[in-house]
C-alpha angles and dihedrals in degrees: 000000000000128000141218125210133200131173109218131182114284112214097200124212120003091359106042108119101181147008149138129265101256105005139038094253123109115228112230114185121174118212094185120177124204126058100333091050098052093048089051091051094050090046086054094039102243086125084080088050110128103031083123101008105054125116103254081240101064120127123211082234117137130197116297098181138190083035098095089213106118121261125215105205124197105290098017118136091202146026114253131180115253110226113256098251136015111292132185131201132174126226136194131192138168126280116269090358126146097228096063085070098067088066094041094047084048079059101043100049088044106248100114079066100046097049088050097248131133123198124202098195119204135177137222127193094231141001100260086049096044078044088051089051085046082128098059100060137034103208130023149159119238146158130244092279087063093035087057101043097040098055097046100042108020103027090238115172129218126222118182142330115287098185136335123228092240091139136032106319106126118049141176112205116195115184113253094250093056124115094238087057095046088048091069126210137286100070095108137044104274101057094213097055109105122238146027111261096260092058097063093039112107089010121145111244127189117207143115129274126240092009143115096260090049080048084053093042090052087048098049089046094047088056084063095049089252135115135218084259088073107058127041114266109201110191115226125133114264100260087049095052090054086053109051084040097068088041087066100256116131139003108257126025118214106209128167139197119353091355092078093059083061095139095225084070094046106033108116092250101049128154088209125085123192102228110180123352133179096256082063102044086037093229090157106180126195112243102206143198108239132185129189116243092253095060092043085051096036105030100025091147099040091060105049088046084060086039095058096033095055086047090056092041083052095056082046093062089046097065091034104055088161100039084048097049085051093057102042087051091062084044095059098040094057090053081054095256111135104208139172115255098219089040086055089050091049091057094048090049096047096040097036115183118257111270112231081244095061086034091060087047093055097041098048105035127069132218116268097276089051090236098118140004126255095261094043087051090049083067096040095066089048098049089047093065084043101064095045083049084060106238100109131025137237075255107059088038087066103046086048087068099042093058094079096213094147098113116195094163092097098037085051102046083044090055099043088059104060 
């Protein structure tokens, strides 16, 4: 796959509406079916992809499009129908993230081709930015950050379940000297968590703010009895906050993903300890697929193809773990990001993506008392902690459910398909 970059404007603070994770620069990476696309796949050999990580019950078909009638592409673990003319969407997603891979899988094994779709891919440091930018892209994946501002402010809807933080995904570093390390574990309620209570109170803390890894850090405080008012958060986006880390700034460092495997953080003479994650204080948090109101009301069919198609690609991932973590390292290295390839495959395997089956689950039933669904529950813990973190009211909670963005129609029309 090539990739086109472009450096674009950067508004910081309350006003910044895109940037890279590290840099100022705007990642702008074309998945663009058609002619050009399949000589670029050849030309990277992804065209040889699924000699060894193929469904057994994979055709040799190939797009025949305009005809309406499903194609089954090489690797595809179901037949899907290709939209009557050439469409294109563009999607963003967040900065070394694990849900961006199941589009560009669906480019890299061709069936974003086969089924007539083009996909212009960019990237965002952090959901309320990626929310901010809401105008620049039509579908998305996104965490609970993006979900919650992006429903309240920027009637996103959400559309199914891209992953769910089941591993290592979330992760606070002290350096070995520091008093939250000497203090040892087994003060709080979760035994593996570093430190006694007075030792994390006043530290400085990077991470950054309304997302997934600030959710983890509140976690990890409330199981020793503290709050977020007690320690020092210093906003930064989470590539920032690992680097500024090493460079000696901060306490405690929030990373996430394959930043965590840095080896500076896992050699075995380190100077860095992991002292609490989300895996240990079990803050799992839904990585969703996400599209704007006018995508869903201008390119309705667009969408639910690239829905379906990043489901199946997801499932594919699944069963290739090593084909996946190929992919995914490319991903990354083409966002800028240099990763190791087995610490890549580690994170796919620990965080796998949602199945269509358990999306269907999540987004039809509801939760014991029959007030939300699975998925919308999902939220709801999480906003709850929010709230008492401080970030949203009682207010804003409640508007968020009544909006009724939880969207099923394209999970249910996928499923019934198949």
């Amino acid at each position: 796959m090539r990739k086109w970059k472009y450096v674009a404007a950067v508004l910081m603070a309350g006003l910044l509406c895109a940037c890279s994770a590290g840099n100022t620069a705007t990642e702008n990476t074309s998945v663009k079916g058609g002619e050009i696309a399949a000589a670029e796949t050849e030309a990277d050999g992804a065209s040889d992809m699924g000699a060894d990580g193929t469904s057994d019950n994979n055709t040799d078909g190939v797009s025949d499009t305009g005809t309406g009638e499903s194609v089954q592409a090489e690797g595809m673990l179901w037949a899907v129908k290709p939209l009557e003319e050439r469409t294109s969407l563009t999607m963003s997603y967040l900065a070394n993230s694990t849900p961006a891979l199941t589009t560009y899988i669906a480019d890299r094994l061709g069936w974003l081709d086969a089924c007539n779709l083009e996909v212009e891919m960019v990237y965002f440091a952090g959901g309320p930015a990626q929310m901010e930018g809401s105008g620049s892209w039509e579908v998305g994946t996104t965490g609970i950050g993006g979900v919650i501002t992006g429903i309240i402010n920027y009637d996103i809807e959400v559309l199914g379940i891209a992953a769910q933080d089941r591993g290592l995904f979330q992760a606070f570093f002290a350096r070995k000297d520091s008093p939250i390390v000497q203090d040892g574990q087994g003060y709080g309620e979760f035994a593996e968590v570093y430190g006694k209570p007075e030792s994390w109170k006043g530290k400085d803390i990077l991470t950054a703010v309304g997302t997934t890894n600030q959710y983890a850090l509140y976690r990890v405080l409330k199981s020793l009895g503290l709050s977020l008012e007690d320690v020092n958060i210093i906003n930064m986006d989470i590539a920032a906050a690992t680097t500024a880390f090493l460079a000696g700034e901060g306490d405690v460092a929030g990373v996430q993903g394959t930043m965590i495997f840095d080896e500076e953080y896992q050699k075995e003479d380190s100077d860095y300890v992991m002292v609490a994650s989300d895996q240990i204080v079990q803050s799992g948090l839904d990585v969703n697929y996400v599209a704007t109101q006018k995508a869903l009301e201008t390119k309705p069919e667009a969408v639910e193809t690239w829905l379906e198609l990043a489901m199946m690609a997801g499932e594919w991932a699944n069963a290739n773990p090593d084909e996946a973590a190929e992919m995914i390292t490319d991903l990354y290295a083409e966002d800028g990001y240099d990763t190791d390839l087995e610490a890549n495959k580690k994170t796919l395997v620990e965080n796998p993506f949602t199945s269509l089956a358990d999306n269907y689950q999540y987004f039809t039933e509801k939760i014991e008392d029959g007030s939300r669904t699975i998925a919308e529950d999902n939220t709801f813990q999480a906003m709850e902690g929010y709230i008492e973190m401080g970030n949203y009211s009682q207010e804003q909670s409640d508007a968020l459910f009544a909006a009724g963005n939880y969207n099923s129609s394209l999970i249910e029309n996928i499923y019934g398909r198949q």
